[in-house]
C-alpha positions in Angstrom: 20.2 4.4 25.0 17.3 4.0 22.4 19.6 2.1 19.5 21.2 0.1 22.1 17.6 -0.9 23.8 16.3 -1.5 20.0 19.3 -3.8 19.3 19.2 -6.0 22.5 15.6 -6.2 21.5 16.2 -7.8 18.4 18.6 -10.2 20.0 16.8 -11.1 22.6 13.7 -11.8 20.0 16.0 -13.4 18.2 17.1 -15.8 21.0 13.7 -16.1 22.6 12.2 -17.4 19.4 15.1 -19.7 18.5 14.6 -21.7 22.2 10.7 -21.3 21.6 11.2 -22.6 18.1 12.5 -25.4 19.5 9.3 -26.1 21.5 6.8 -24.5 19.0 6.9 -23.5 15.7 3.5 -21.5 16.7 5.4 -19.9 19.8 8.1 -18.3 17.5 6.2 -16.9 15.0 3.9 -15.2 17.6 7.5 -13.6 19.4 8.6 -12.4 15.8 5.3 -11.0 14.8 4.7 -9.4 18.5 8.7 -7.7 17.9 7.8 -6.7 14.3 4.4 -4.7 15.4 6.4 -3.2 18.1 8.9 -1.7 16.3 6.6 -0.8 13.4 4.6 1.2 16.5 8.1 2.7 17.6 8.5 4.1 14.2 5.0 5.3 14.2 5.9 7.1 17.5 9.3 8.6 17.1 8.1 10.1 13.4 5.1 11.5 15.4 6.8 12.7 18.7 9.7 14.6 15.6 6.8 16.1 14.1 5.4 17.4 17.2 8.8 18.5 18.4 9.4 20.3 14.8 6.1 22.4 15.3 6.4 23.2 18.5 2.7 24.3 20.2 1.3 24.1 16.6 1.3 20.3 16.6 -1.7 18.2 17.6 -2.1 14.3 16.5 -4.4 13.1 14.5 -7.2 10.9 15.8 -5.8 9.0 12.9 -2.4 9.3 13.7 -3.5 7.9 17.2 -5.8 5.0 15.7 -2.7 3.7 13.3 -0.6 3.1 16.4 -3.1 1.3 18.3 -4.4 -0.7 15.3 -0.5 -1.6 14.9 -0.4 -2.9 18.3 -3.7 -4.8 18.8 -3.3 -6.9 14.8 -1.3 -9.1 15.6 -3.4 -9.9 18.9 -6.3 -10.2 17.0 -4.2 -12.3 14.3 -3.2 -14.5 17.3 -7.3 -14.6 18.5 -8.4 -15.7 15.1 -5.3 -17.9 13.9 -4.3 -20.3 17.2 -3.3 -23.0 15.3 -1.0 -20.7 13.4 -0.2 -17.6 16.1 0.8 -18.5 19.6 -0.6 -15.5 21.9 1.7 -15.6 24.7 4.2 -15.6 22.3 2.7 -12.5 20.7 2.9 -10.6 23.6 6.3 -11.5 24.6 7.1 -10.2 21.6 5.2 -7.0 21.7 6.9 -6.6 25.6 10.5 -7.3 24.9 11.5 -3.8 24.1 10.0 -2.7 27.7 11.7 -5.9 29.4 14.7 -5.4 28.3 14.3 -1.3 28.7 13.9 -2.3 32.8 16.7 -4.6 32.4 19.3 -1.6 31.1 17.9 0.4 33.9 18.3 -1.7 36.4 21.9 -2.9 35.3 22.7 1.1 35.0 21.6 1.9 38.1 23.4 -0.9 39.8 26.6 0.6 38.1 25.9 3.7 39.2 25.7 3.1 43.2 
């Protein structure tokens, strides 16, 4: 389920800024950059939740660890805050929620199957 998720993630990025880039160059840049710093914090994420599954009850993140993943996340908002003319922020955080859209989507089309 996650490779599948990740790849209609990319496609639908890939889609969402090809109609945005259509309507603003701005728009599509923000989707991309939103998509990249999501999966960037995915890989952040799955390392740490293998490293915490290697070591068992030994294992407790780092307040770095912890700081990294969230810093991942909220640049390129603050890119989008600081650049506008360059950064579309909407399109940032379509980006940075297309993994979880399109996570509800498979669920939903799953569960539909399944009843």
């Amino acid at each position: 389920m996650e490779k599948k998720t990740l790849k209609y993630a990319a496609v639908g990025t890939i889609v969402l800024s090809l109609i945005a880039l259509l309507f603003n160059w701005c728009l599509s840049l923000g989707v991309v950059l939103g998509q990249i710093c999501f999966r960037i914090y995915y890989l952040l994420l799955s390392n740490s939740f293998t490293t915490a599954l290697a070591f068992k009850s030994e294992y407790k993140p780092s307040w770095l660890n912890k700081s990294i993943r969230m810093l991942v996340l909220a640049l390129p908002m603050l890119l989008s805050f600081l650049f506008p003319d360059f950064i579309n922020t909407w399109g940032v955080v379509a980006g940075l929620l297309m993994f979880k859209a399109v996570l509800i989507v498979l669920n939903v089309i799953e569960k539909k199957s399944n009843a």
